[in-house]
C-alpha positions in Angstrom: 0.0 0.0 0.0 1.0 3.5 -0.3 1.9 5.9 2.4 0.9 9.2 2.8 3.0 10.9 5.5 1.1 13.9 7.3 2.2 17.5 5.9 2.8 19.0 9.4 6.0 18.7 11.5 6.5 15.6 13.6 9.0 14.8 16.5 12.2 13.7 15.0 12.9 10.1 15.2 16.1 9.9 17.4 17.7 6.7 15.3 16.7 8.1 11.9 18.5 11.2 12.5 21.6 9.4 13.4 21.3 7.0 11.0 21.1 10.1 8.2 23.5 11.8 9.9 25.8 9.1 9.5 25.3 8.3 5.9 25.3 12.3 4.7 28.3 11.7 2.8 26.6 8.4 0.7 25.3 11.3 -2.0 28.4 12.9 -3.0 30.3 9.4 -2.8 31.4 6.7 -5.7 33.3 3.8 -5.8 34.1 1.7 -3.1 33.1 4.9 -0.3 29.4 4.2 -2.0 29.5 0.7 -1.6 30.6 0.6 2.1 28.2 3.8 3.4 25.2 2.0 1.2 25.6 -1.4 2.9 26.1 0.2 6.5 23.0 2.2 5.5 21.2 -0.9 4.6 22.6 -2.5 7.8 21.0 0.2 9.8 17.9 -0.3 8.4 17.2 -4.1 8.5 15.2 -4.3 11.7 12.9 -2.0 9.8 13.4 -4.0 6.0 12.2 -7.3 8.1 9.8 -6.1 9.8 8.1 -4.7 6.5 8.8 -7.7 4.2 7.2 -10.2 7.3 4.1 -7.8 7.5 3.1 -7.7 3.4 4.1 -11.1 3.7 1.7 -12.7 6.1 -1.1 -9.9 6.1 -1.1 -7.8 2.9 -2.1 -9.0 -0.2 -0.2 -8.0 -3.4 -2.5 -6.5 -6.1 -2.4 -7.9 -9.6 -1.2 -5.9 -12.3 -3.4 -5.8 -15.7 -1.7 -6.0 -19.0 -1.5 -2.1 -19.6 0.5 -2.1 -15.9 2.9 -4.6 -16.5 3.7 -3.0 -19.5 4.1 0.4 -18.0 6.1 -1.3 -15.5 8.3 -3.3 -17.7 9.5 -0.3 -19.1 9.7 1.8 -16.3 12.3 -0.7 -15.1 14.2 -1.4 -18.3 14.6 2.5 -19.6 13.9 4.4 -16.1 10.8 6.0 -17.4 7.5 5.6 -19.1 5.3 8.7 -20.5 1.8 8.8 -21.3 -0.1 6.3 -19.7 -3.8 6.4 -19.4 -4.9 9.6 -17.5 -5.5 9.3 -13.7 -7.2 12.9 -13.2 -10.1 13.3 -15.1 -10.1 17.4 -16.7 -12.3 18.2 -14.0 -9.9 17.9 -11.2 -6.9 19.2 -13.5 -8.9 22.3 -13.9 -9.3 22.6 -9.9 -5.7 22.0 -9.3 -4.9 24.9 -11.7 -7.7 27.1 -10.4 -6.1 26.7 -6.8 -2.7 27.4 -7.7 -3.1 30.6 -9.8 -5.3 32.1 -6.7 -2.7 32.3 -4.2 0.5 32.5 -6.9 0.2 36.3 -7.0 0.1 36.6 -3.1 3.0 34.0 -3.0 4.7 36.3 -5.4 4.3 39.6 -3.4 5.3 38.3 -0.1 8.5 35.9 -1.2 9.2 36.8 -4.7 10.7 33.9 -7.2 14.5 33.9 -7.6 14.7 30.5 -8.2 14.2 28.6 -11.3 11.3 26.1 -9.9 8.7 27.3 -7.6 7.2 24.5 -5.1 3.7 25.1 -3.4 1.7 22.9 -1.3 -1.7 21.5 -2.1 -4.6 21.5 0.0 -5.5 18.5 1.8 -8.6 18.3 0.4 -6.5 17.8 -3.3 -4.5 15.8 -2.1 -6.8 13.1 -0.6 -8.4 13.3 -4.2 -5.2 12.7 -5.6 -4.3 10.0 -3.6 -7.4 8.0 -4.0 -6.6 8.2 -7.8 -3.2 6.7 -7.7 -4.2 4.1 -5.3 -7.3 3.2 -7.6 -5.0 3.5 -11.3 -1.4 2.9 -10.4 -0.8 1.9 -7.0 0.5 -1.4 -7.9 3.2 -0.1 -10.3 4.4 2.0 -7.8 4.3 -0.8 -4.9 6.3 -3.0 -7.7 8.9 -0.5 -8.8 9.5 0.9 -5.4 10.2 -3.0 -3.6 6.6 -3.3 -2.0 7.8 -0.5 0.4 6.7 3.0 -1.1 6.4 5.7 0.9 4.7 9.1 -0.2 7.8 11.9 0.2 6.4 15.0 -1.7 3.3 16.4 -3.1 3.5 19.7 -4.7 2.6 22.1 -7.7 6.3 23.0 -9.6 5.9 25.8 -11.5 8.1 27.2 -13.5 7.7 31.4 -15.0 10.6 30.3 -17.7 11.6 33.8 -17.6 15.1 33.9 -16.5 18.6 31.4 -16.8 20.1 30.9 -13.4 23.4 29.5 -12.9 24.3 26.0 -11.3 19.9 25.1 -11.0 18.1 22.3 -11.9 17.9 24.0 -15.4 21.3 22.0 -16.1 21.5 18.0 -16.5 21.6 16.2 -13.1 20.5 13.5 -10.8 18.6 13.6 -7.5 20.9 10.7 -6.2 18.5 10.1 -3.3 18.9 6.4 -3.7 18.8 3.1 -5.8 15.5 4.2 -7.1 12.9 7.3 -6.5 9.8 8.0 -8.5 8.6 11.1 -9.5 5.3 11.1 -11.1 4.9 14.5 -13.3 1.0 15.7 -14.6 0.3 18.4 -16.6 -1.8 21.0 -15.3 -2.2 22.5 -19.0 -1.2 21.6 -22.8 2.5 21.1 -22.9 4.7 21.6 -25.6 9.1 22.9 -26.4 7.7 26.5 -25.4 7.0 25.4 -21.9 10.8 25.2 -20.9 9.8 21.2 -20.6 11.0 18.7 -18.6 14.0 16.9 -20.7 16.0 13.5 -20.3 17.7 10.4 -20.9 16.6 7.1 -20.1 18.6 4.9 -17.3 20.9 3.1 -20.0 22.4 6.1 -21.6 22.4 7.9 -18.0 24.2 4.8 -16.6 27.4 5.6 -19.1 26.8 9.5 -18.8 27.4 8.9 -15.1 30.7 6.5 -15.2 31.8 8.9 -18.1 32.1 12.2 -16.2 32.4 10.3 -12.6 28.8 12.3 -11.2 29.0 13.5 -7.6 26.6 15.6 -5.8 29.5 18.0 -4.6 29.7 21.6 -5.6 31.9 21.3 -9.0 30.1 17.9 -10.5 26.5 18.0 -9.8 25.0 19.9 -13.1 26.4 18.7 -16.4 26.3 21.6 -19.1 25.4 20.7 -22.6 28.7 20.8 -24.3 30.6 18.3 -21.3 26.8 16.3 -22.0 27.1 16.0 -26.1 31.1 15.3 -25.4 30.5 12.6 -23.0 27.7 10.7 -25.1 29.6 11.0 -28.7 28.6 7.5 -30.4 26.6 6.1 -27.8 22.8 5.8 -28.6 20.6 8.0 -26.6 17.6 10.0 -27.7 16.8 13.5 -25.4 13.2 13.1 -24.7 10.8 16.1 -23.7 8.0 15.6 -21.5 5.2 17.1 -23.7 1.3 17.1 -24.5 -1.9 17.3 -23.3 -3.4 18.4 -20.1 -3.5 15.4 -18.3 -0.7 13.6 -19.6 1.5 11.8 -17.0 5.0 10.7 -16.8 6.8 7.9 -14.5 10.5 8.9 -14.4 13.4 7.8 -12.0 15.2 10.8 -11.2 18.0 9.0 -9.8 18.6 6.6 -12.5 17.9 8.7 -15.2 19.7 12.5 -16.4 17.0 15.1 -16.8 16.9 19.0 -16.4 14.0 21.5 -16.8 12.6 24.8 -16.8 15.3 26.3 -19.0 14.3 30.1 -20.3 11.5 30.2 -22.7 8.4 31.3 -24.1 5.8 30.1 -21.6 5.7 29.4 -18.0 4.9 25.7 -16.8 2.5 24.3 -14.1 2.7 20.2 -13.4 1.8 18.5 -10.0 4.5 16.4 -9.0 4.5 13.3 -6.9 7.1 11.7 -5.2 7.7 8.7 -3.8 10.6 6.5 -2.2 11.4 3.4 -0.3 13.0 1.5 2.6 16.3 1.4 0.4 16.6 5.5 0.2 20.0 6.9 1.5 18.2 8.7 4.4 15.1 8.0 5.8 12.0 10.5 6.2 12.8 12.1 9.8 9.6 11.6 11.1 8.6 9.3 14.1 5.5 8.1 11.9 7.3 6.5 9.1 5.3 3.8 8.4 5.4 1.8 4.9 2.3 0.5 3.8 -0.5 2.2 5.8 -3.0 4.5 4.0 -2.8 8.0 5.9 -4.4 11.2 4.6 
């Protein structure tokens, strides 16, 4: 099942903070330093990983995944992505979302002003229990699947994105999220998307893999955003297509931001509202610091 962790502050967990305290360094590590910090990380967590596994084992029941699921998930796995699927908010409730944000954007404006290249607001609860109930009706099971039967719901935000301006070292140049061995972002457009919209743009896993042995990626201060020219340099000869997330409202995309290269909201025409949803899992590098982590509990 998929967790919904509340949106207001909780006590800190006493061994989750030490155990993310300990492991800060896992992100900005490769080679064997990853290797070691990951297992220890994995180590510190095993109460909780057996715990879980025992519980869906003897008193949850996995759902079955339809044709149209596996296939979604199939590829998901194999390429780090999947875009498109069948719509889980109907227009109605796209509408809504977009009606809510653009009432207090102006206000949000006035009092904090938007130097960065992504803005990231809050929903209401009321939106987001809708939203839940339609990802645990459509899609649940490809997220339970992809994210080893221990999901956990991390953020749930509008990102909007006024296109207007290029800021140096952002998310507007290629990167990865290296939160752990996987995290899913699920991306919906709140209106018609198209290469005006300062889009969402990446790679899948495969090519990402090589990009990421090629220029030895770290999430330190001089290696965490590729530019293009070290990007087209590194992936001479090697088959990779550079996909933008268009189309309609509505449209959805599964993407791994830690497997898979991506950037966004680079200076153009048009400004860009999506909803985006995120999700990880027992295995992250750090876990949530909240004493109400809880994998596999429904909580609004």
């Amino acid at each position: 099942m998929l967790v919904a962790l509340p949106r207001k502050s909780l006590k800190t967990n006493y061994f989750q903070h030490k155990h993310n305290s300990f492991v800060q360094s896992i992100t900005s590590s490769r080679g064997l330093k990853f290797k070691i910090l990951f297992i220890i990380s994995i180590l510190f967590k095993f109460p909780f990983i057996i715990w879980h596994t025992l519980r869906n084992l003897f008193l949850k029941k996995k759902k079955y995944l339809y044709l149209e699921q596996r296939k979604l998930l199939e590829q998901l796995q194999y390429y780090g992505f999947t875009m498109n699927p069948r719509y889980i908010l109907d227009k109605n409730t796209t509408y809504r979302l977009r009606e809510d944000f653009y009432q207090d954007y102006q206000q949000s404006i006035n009092i904090n002003g938007n130097e960065c290249s992504v803005m990231y607001k809050p929903l209401r609860q009321t939106n987001i229990k809708i939203i839940m109930e339609q990802l645990v009706a459509n899609i649940e099971p490809i997220i339970n699947s992809y994210m080893y039967y221990s999901p956990y719901l991390k953020h749930i935000f509008y990102m909007y994105s006024d296109n207007n301006t290029i800021h140096a070292n952002s998310s507007q140049h290629w990167h990865l999220d290296k939160q752990g061995p996987k995290t899913l972002k699920i991306f919906i457009a709140l209106h018609d998307l198209t290469n005006d919209h300062g889009p969402l743009t990446f790679i899948d896993s495969n090519a990402s893999a090589y990009l990421d042995n090629s220029v030895k990626y770290q999430k330190i201060e001089t290696k965490k955003r590729i530019h293009d020219s070290e990007f087209d340099q590194a992936l001479v000869g090697i088959p990779s297509q550079v996909i933008n997330f268009t189309g309609d409202e509505g449209s959805l995309l599964f993407l791994d931001t830690d497997r898979c290269f991506h950037f966004g909201s680079r200076k153009s025409s048009y400004s860009r509202l999506l909803l985006l949803i995120e999700f990880g899992s027992l295995l992250d590098f750090k876990l949530p610091e909240t004493s109400r982590y809880r994998p596999g509990i429904i909580s609004y």
